[in-house]
TORKOL-4160 file (C-alpha; in steps of 0.2 Angstrom, whole numbers, padded with zeros to 4 digits, m for minus):
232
<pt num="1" X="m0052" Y="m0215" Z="m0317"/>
<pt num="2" X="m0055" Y="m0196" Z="m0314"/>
<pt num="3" X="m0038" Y="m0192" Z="m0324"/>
<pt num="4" X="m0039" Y="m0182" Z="m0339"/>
<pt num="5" X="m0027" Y="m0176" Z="m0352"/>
<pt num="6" X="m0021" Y="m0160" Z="m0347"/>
<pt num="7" X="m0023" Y="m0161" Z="m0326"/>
<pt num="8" X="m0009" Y="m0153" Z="m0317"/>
<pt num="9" X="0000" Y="m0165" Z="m0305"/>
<pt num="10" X="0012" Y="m0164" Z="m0290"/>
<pt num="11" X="0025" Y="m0175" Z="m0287"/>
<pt num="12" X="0035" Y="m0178" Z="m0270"/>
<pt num="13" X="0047" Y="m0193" Z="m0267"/>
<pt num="14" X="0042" Y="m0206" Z="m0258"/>
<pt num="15" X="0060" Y="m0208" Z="m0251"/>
<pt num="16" X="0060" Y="m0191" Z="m0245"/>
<pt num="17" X="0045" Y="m0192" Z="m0236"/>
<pt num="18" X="0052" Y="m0211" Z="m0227"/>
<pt num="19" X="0068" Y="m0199" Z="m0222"/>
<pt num="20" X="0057" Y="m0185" Z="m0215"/>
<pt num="21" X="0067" Y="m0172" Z="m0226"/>
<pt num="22" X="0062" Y="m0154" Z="m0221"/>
<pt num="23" X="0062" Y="m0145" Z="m0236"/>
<pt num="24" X="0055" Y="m0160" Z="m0248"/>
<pt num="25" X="0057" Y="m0154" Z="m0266"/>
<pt num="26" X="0039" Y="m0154" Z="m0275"/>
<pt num="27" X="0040" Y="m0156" Z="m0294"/>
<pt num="28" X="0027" Y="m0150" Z="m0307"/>
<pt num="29" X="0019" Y="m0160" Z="m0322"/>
<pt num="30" X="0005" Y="m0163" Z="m0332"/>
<pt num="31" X="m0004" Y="m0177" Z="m0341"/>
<pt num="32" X="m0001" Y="m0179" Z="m0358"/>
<pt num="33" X="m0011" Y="m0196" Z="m0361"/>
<pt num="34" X="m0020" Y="m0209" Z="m0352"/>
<pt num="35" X="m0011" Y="m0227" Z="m0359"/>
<pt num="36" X="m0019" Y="m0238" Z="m0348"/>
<pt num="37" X="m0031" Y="m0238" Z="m0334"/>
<pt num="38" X="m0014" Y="m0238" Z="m0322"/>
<pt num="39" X="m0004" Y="m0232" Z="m0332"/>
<pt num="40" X="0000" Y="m0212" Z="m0339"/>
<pt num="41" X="0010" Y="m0203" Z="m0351"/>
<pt num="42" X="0018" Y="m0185" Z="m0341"/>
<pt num="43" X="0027" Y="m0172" Z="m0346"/>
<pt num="44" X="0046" Y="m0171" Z="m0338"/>
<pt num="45" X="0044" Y="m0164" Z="m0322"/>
<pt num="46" X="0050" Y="m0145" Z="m0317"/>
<pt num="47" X="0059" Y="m0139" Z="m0302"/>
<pt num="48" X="0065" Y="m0122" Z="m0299"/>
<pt num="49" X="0061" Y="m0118" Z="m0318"/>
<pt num="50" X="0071" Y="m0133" Z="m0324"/>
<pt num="51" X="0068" Y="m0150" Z="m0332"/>
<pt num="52" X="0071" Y="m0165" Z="m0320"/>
<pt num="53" X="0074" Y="m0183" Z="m0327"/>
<pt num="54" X="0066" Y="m0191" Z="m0313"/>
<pt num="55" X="0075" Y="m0209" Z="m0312"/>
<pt num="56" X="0067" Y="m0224" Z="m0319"/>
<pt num="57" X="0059" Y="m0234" Z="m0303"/>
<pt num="58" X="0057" Y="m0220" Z="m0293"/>
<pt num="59" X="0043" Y="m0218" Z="m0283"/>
<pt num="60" X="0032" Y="m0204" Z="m0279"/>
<pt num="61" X="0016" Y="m0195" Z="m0272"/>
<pt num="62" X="0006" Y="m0189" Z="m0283"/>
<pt num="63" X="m0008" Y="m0176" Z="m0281"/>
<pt num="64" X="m0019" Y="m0174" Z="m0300"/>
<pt num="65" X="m0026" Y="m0157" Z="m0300"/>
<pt num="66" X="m0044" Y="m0162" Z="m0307"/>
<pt num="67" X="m0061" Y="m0153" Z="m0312"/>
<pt num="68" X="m0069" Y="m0163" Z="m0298"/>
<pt num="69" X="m0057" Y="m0160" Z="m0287"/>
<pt num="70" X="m0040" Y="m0166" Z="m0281"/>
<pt num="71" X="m0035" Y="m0183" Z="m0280"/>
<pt num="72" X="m0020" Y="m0193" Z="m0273"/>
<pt num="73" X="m0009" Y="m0209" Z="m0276"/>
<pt num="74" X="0005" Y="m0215" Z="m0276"/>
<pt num="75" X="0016" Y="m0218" Z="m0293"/>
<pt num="76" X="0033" Y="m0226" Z="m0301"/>
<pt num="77" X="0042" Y="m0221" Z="m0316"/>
<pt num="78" X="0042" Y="m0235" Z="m0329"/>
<pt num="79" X="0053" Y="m0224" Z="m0345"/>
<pt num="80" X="0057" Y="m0210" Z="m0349"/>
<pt num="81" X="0062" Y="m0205" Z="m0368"/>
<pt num="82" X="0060" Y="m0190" Z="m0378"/>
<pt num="83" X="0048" Y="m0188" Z="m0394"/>
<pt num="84" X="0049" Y="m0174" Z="m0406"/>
<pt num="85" X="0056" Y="m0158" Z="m0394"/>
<pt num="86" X="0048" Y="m0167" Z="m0379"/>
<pt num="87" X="0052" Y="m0176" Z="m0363"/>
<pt num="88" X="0041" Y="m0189" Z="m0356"/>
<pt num="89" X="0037" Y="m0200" Z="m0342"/>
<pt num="90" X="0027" Y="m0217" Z="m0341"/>
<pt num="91" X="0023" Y="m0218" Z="m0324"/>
<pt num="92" X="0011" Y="m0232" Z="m0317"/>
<pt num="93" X="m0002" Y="m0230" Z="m0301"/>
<pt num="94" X="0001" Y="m0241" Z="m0289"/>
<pt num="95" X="m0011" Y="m0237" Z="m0275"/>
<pt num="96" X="m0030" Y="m0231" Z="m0278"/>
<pt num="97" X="m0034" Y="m0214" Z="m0282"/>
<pt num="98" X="m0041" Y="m0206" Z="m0265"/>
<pt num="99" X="m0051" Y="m0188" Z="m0266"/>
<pt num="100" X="m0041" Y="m0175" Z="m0257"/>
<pt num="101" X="m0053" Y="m0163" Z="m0246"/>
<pt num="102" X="m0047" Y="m0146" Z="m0245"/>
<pt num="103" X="m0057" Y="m0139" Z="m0234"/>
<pt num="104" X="m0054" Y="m0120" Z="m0228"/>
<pt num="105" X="m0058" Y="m0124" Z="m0210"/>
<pt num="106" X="m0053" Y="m0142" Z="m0208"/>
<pt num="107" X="m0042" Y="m0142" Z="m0191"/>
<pt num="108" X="m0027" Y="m0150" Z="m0194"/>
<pt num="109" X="m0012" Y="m0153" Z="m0180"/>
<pt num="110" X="0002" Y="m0145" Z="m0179"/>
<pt num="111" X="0018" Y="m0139" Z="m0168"/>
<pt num="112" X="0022" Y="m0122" Z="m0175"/>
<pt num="113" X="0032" Y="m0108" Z="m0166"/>
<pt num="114" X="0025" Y="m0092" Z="m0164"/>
<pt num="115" X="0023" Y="m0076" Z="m0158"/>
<pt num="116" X="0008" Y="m0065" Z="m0152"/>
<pt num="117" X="0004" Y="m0049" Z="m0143"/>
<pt num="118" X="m0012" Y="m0039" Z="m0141"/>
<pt num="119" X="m0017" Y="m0029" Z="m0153"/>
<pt num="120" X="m0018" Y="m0010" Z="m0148"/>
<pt num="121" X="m0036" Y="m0003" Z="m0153"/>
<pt num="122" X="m0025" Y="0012" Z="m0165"/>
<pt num="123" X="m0015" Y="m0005" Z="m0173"/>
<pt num="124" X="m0032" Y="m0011" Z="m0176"/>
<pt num="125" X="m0041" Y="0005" Z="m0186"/>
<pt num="126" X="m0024" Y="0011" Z="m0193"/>
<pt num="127" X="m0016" Y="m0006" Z="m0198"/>
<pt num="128" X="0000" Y="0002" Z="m0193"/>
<pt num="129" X="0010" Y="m0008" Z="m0181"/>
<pt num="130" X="0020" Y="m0003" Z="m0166"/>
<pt num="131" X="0037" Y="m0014" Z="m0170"/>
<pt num="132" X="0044" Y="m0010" Z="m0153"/>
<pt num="133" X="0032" Y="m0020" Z="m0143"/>
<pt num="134" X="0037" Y="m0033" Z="m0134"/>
<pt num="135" X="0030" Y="m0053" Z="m0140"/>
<pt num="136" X="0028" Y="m0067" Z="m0131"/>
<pt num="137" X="0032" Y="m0085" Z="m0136"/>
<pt num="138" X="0018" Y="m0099" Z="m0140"/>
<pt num="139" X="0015" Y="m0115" Z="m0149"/>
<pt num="140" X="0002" Y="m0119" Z="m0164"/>
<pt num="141" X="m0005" Y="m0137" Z="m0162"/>
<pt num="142" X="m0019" Y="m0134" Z="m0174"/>
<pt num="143" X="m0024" Y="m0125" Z="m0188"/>
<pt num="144" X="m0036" Y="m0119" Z="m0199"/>
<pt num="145" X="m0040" Y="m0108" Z="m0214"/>
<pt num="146" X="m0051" Y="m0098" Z="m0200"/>
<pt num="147" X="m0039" Y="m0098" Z="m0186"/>
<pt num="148" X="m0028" Y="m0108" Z="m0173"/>
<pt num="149" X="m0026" Y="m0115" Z="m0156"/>
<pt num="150" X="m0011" Y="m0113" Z="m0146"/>
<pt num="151" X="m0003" Y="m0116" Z="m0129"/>
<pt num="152" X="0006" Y="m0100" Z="m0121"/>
<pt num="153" X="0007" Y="m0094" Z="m0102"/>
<pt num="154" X="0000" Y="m0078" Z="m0101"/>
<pt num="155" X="m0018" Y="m0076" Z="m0100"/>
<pt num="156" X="m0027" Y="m0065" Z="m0115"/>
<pt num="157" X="m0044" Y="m0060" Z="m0109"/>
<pt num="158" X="m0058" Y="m0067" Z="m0125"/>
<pt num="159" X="m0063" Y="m0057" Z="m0135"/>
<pt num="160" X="m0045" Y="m0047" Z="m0137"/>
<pt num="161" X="m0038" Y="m0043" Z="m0155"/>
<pt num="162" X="m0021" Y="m0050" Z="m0157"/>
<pt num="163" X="m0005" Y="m0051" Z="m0170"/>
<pt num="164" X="0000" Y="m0069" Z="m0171"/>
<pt num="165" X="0018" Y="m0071" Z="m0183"/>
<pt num="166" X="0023" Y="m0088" Z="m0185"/>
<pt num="167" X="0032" Y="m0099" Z="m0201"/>
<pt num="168" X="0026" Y="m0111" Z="m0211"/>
<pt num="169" X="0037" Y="m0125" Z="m0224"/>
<pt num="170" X="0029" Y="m0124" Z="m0240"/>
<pt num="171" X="0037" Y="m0135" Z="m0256"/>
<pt num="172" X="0056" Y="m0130" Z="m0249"/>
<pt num="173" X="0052" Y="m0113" Z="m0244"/>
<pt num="174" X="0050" Y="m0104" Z="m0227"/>
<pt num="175" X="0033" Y="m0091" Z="m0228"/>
<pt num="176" X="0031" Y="m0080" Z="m0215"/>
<pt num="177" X="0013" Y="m0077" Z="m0210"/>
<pt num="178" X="0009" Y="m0062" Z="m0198"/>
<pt num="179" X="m0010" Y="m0061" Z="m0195"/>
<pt num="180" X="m0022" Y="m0052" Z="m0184"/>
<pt num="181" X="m0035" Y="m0064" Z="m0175"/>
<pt num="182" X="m0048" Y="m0061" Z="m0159"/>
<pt num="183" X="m0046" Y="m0074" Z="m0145"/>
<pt num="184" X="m0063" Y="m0084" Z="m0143"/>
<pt num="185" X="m0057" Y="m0095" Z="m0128"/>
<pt num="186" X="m0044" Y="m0094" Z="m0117"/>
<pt num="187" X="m0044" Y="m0110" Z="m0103"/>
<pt num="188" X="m0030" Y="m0120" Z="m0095"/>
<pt num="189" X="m0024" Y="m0133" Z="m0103"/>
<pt num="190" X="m0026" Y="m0148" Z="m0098"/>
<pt num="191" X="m0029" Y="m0143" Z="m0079"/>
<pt num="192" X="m0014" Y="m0135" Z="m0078"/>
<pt num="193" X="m0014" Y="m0116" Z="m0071"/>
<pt num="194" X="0003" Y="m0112" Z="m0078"/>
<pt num="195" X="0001" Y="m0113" Z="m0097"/>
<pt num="196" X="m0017" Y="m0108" Z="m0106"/>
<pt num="197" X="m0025" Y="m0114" Z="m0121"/>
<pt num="198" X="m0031" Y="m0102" Z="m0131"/>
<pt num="199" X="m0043" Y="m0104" Z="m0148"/>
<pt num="200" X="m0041" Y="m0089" Z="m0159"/>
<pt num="201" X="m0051" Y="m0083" Z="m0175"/>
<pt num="202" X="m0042" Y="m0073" Z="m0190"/>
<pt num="203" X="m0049" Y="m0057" Z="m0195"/>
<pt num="204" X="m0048" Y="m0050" Z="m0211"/>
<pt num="205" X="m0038" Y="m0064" Z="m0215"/>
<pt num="206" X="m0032" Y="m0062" Z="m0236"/>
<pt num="207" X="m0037" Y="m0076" Z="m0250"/>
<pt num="208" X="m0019" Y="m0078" Z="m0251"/>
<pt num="209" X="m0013" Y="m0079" Z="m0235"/>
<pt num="210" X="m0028" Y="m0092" Z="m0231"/>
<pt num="211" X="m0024" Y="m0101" Z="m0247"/>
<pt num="212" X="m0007" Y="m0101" Z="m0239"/>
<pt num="213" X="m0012" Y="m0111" Z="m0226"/>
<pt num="214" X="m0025" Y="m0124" Z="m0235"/>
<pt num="215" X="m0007" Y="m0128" Z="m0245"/>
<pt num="216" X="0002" Y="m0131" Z="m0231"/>
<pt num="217" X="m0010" Y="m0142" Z="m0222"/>
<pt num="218" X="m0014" Y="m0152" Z="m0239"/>
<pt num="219" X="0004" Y="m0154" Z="m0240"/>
<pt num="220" X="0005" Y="m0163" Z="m0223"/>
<pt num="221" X="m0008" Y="m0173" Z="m0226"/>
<pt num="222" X="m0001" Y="m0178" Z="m0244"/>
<pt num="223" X="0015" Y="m0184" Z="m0236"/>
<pt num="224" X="0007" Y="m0192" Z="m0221"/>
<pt num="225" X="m0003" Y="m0203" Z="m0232"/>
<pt num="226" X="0011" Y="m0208" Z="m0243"/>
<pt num="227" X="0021" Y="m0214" Z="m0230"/>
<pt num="228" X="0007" Y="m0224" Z="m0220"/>
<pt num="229" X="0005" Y="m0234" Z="m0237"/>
<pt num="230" X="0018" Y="m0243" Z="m0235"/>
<pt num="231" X="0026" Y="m0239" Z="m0249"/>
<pt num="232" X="0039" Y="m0227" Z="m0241"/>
Protein backbone atom coordinates (compact mmCIF):
# COMPACT_ATOMS: atom_id res chain seq x y z
CA UNK A 1 0.00 0.00 0.00
CA UNK A 2 2.83 2.33 0.76
CA UNK A 3 0.87 3.53 4.20
CA UNK A 4 2.62 2.95 7.22
CA UNK A 5 1.86 3.50 10.86
CA UNK A 6 2.75 6.76 11.85
CA UNK A 7 2.50 8.81 8.16
CA UNK A 8 1.28 12.24 8.51
CA UNK A 9 -2.00 12.84 6.54
CA UNK A 10 -3.94 15.93 5.11
CA UNK A 11 -7.41 15.87 4.74
CA UNK A 12 -9.73 18.39 2.66
CA UNK A 13 -13.58 17.94 2.04
CA UNK A 14 -14.57 16.78 -0.89
CA UNK A 15 -17.73 19.02 -0.62
CA UNK A 16 -15.72 22.02 -0.25
CA UNK A 17 -13.68 21.32 -3.14
CA UNK A 18 -17.31 20.42 -5.43
CA UNK A 19 -18.36 24.13 -3.98
CA UNK A 20 -15.10 25.80 -4.99
CA UNK A 21 -14.80 27.34 -1.19
CA UNK A 22 -11.90 29.75 -1.12
CA UNK A 23 -10.44 29.27 1.95
CA UNK A 24 -10.97 25.13 2.24
CA UNK A 25 -10.16 24.10 5.85
CA UNK A 26 -7.13 21.49 5.76
CA UNK A 27 -7.32 19.06 8.79
CA UNK A 28 -4.32 17.20 10.22
CA UNK A 29 -3.93 13.52 11.22
CA UNK A 30 -1.86 10.52 11.41
CA UNK A 31 -2.08 6.80 10.96
CA UNK A 32 -2.49 4.96 13.86
CA UNK A 33 -3.06 1.24 12.09
CA UNK A 34 -3.39 -0.28 8.97
CA UNK A 35 -6.83 -2.67 9.43
CA UNK A 36 -7.28 -3.61 6.03
CA UNK A 37 -5.63 -3.16 2.76
CA UNK A 38 -8.54 -0.29 2.34
CA UNK A 39 -9.13 0.36 5.30
CA UNK A 40 -7.24 2.64 8.25
CA UNK A 41 -7.32 3.40 11.89
CA UNK A 42 -6.43 7.67 12.27
CA UNK A 43 -6.24 9.71 14.94
CA UNK A 44 -9.04 12.64 15.19
CA UNK A 45 -8.15 15.22 13.02
CA UNK A 46 -6.93 18.80 14.29
CA UNK A 47 -7.75 22.27 12.96
CA UNK A 48 -6.59 25.46 14.40
CA UNK A 49 -5.10 23.53 17.39
CA UNK A 50 -8.45 21.70 18.19
CA UNK A 51 -9.86 18.18 17.90
CA UNK A 52 -12.67 17.79 15.01
CA UNK A 53 -15.28 14.98 14.88
CA UNK A 54 -15.27 14.56 11.36
CA UNK A 55 -18.85 13.19 10.55
CA UNK A 56 -19.48 9.64 9.75
CA UNK A 57 -19.75 9.26 5.73
CA UNK A 58 -17.95 12.28 5.08
CA UNK A 59 -15.64 12.36 2.37
CA UNK A 60 -12.30 13.69 1.91
CA UNK A 61 -8.90 14.15 0.17
CA UNK A 62 -6.40 12.76 1.41
CA UNK A 63 -2.61 13.38 0.99
CA UNK A 64 -0.16 10.48 3.22
CA UNK A 65 3.02 11.98 4.07
CA UNK A 66 5.22 8.87 3.32
CA UNK A 67 9.12 7.90 3.31
CA UNK A 68 8.74 7.46 -0.53
CA UNK A 69 7.11 10.27 -0.85
CA UNK A 70 3.56 11.76 -0.94
CA UNK A 71 0.77 10.01 -2.04
CA UNK A 72 -3.05 10.86 -2.73
CA UNK A 73 -6.67 9.33 -2.59
CA UNK A 74 -9.67 10.02 -1.81
CA UNK A 75 -11.42 8.66 1.65
CA UNK A 76 -14.78 8.25 3.79
CA UNK A 77 -15.22 7.93 7.39
CA UNK A 78 -16.81 4.68 8.39
CA UNK A 79 -16.74 5.40 12.80
CA UNK A 80 -15.50 7.14 14.91
CA UNK A 81 -15.31 6.09 18.91
CA UNK A 82 -12.87 6.89 21.49
CA UNK A 83 -10.36 4.18 23.15
CA UNK A 84 -8.62 4.77 26.41
CA UNK A 85 -7.96 8.84 26.34
CA UNK A 86 -8.02 8.58 22.42
CA UNK A 87 -10.15 9.71 19.39
CA UNK A 88 -10.30 7.68 16.39
CA UNK A 89 -11.39 7.42 12.86
CA UNK A 90 -11.80 4.32 10.57
CA UNK A 91 -11.73 5.70 7.25
CA UNK A 92 -11.74 3.60 4.00
CA UNK A 93 -9.94 4.44 0.61
CA UNK A 94 -12.01 4.52 -2.12
CA UNK A 95 -9.84 5.60 -5.06
CA UNK A 96 -6.17 4.16 -5.65
CA UNK A 97 -3.40 5.67 -4.07
CA UNK A 98 -1.61 7.92 -6.80
CA UNK A 99 2.16 9.37 -6.12
CA UNK A 100 2.21 13.17 -5.73
CA UNK A 101 5.25 14.86 -7.50
CA UNK A 102 6.43 17.82 -5.87
CA UNK A 103 8.76 19.05 -7.96
CA UNK A 104 10.48 22.57 -7.15
CA UNK A 105 10.13 23.72 -10.74
CA UNK A 106 7.19 22.09 -12.12
CA UNK A 107 5.13 25.05 -13.85
CA UNK A 108 1.78 24.98 -12.82
CA UNK A 109 -1.13 27.56 -14.14
CA UNK A 110 -2.40 30.07 -12.37
CA UNK A 111 -4.26 33.71 -12.33
CA UNK A 112 -2.65 35.51 -9.49
CA UNK A 113 -2.59 39.38 -8.97
CA UNK A 114 0.36 41.12 -8.71
CA UNK A 115 2.62 43.75 -8.48
CA UNK A 116 6.19 44.51 -10.07
CA UNK A 117 8.61 47.29 -10.42
CA UNK A 118 12.28 47.39 -11.54
CA UNK A 119 14.65 47.02 -9.10
CA UNK A 120 17.16 49.90 -8.53
CA UNK A 121 20.97 48.53 -8.65
CA UNK A 122 21.41 50.28 -4.60
CA UNK A 123 17.82 48.01 -3.93
CA UNK A 124 19.63 45.29 -5.21
CA UNK A 125 23.28 45.43 -3.10
CA UNK A 126 21.62 47.04 0.02
CA UNK A 127 18.33 44.97 0.20
CA UNK A 128 16.79 48.14 1.22
CA UNK A 129 13.73 49.09 -0.63
CA UNK A 130 12.48 52.46 -1.80
CA UNK A 131 8.46 52.00 -0.50
CA UNK A 132 7.73 55.17 -2.40
CA UNK A 133 8.00 53.86 -5.86
CA UNK A 134 5.49 53.58 -7.91
CA UNK A 135 4.19 49.61 -9.17
CA UNK A 136 2.45 48.52 -11.91
CA UNK A 137 -0.24 45.97 -12.12
CA UNK A 138 0.25 42.31 -13.83
CA UNK A 139 -1.24 38.75 -13.73
CA UNK A 140 0.54 35.33 -12.80
CA UNK A 141 -0.55 32.56 -15.14
CA UNK A 142 2.14 30.28 -14.10
CA UNK A 143 4.35 29.36 -11.62
CA UNK A 144 7.24 27.62 -10.29
CA UNK A 145 9.50 27.03 -7.34
CA UNK A 146 12.10 28.98 -9.70
CA UNK A 147 10.07 31.89 -11.06
CA UNK A 148 6.86 33.02 -12.98
CA UNK A 149 5.17 34.11 -16.10
CA UNK A 150 3.07 37.06 -16.35
CA UNK A 151 1.10 39.32 -18.67
CA UNK A 152 1.49 43.11 -17.93
CA UNK A 153 1.68 46.32 -20.44
CA UNK A 154 4.81 47.93 -20.01
CA UNK A 155 7.72 46.48 -21.46
CA UNK A 156 10.94 45.46 -18.94
CA UNK A 157 13.97 45.15 -21.06
CA UNK A 158 15.68 41.07 -20.20
CA UNK A 159 17.96 40.82 -18.17
CA UNK A 160 16.39 43.75 -15.46
CA UNK A 161 16.19 42.80 -11.66
CA UNK A 162 12.69 43.25 -10.54
CA UNK A 163 10.30 43.09 -7.00
CA UNK A 164 7.38 41.08 -7.82
CA UNK A 165 4.57 41.18 -4.54
CA UNK A 166 1.66 39.02 -5.13
CA UNK A 167 -0.69 36.52 -2.63
CA UNK A 168 -1.04 33.22 -2.41
CA UNK A 169 -4.23 30.99 -0.43
CA UNK A 170 -2.60 28.45 1.55
CA UNK A 171 -4.84 25.86 3.99
CA UNK A 172 -7.28 29.31 4.82
CA UNK A 173 -4.63 31.70 4.93
CA UNK A 174 -3.60 34.71 2.86
CA UNK A 175 0.63 34.65 2.52
CA UNK A 176 2.15 37.50 1.07
CA UNK A 177 5.11 36.86 -1.00
CA UNK A 178 7.37 39.81 -2.16
CA UNK A 179 10.45 38.48 -4.17
CA UNK A 180 13.13 39.82 -6.30
CA UNK A 181 13.52 38.05 -9.88
CA UNK A 182 15.53 38.95 -13.21
CA UNK A 183 13.41 39.07 -16.45
CA UNK A 184 14.58 36.32 -19.05
CA UNK A 185 12.01 37.11 -21.75
CA UNK A 186 9.86 39.75 -22.39
CA UNK A 187 7.62 39.11 -25.95
CA UNK A 188 4.12 40.09 -26.80
CA UNK A 189 1.66 38.08 -26.02
CA UNK A 190 -0.15 36.32 -28.25
CA UNK A 191 0.58 38.83 -31.06
CA UNK A 192 -0.68 41.47 -29.35
CA UNK A 193 1.44 44.84 -29.05
CA UNK A 194 -0.40 46.26 -26.11
CA UNK A 195 0.23 43.71 -23.36
CA UNK A 196 3.78 41.57 -23.04
CA UNK A 197 4.48 38.39 -21.70
CA UNK A 198 7.29 38.21 -19.57
CA UNK A 199 9.20 34.85 -18.03
CA UNK A 200 10.97 35.95 -14.85
CA UNK A 201 13.47 33.96 -12.69
CA UNK A 202 13.68 34.33 -8.67
CA UNK A 203 16.91 35.35 -7.09
CA UNK A 204 18.04 34.43 -3.93
CA UNK A 205 14.84 33.10 -3.60
CA UNK A 206 14.60 31.49 0.55
CA UNK A 207 13.86 27.60 1.36
CA UNK A 208 10.84 28.92 2.81
CA UNK A 209 9.40 31.20 0.73
CA UNK A 210 10.01 28.49 -2.20
CA UNK A 211 8.56 25.76 -0.01
CA UNK A 212 5.83 28.43 0.07
CA UNK A 213 5.10 27.98 -3.35
CA UNK A 214 5.56 24.11 -3.90
CA UNK A 215 2.64 24.10 -1.06
CA UNK A 216 0.45 26.06 -2.89
CA UNK A 217 0.85 24.56 -6.13
CA UNK A 218 0.55 20.75 -4.46
CA UNK A 219 -2.61 22.08 -2.93
CA UNK A 220 -4.03 23.01 -6.40
CA UNK A 221 -3.40 20.09 -7.74
CA UNK A 222 -4.62 17.98 -4.71
CA UNK A 223 -8.08 19.58 -5.01
CA UNK A 224 -8.15 19.57 -8.81
CA UNK A 225 -7.76 15.67 -8.71
CA UNK A 226 -10.31 15.22 -6.05
CA UNK A 227 -12.89 16.81 -7.88
CA UNK A 228 -12.22 15.39 -11.36
CA UNK A 229 -12.84 11.87 -9.60
CA UNK A 230 -16.01 12.06 -9.53
CA UNK A 231 -16.44 11.82 -6.22
CA UNK A 232 -17.10 15.42 -5.46
Amino acid sequence: MGITIGCKIELVSLDDIAKNVQNKKVYVSKVYDVLETNLLQIAMPIYDGKMVPLSVGSSYSACFFTDKGLYECNISVSSRYKSGNLFFLEVILLTQLKKVQRREFFRFDCSINSKIRIMTDEEYETGVYDESTSWEDAKIIDISGGGVKLIKQKFIEPNEMIILQFELPIEGKVIPMELVGRILRSIPFQGRTDIYDERIEFINITKEKRDIIVKYIFECQRMMRAKESGLS
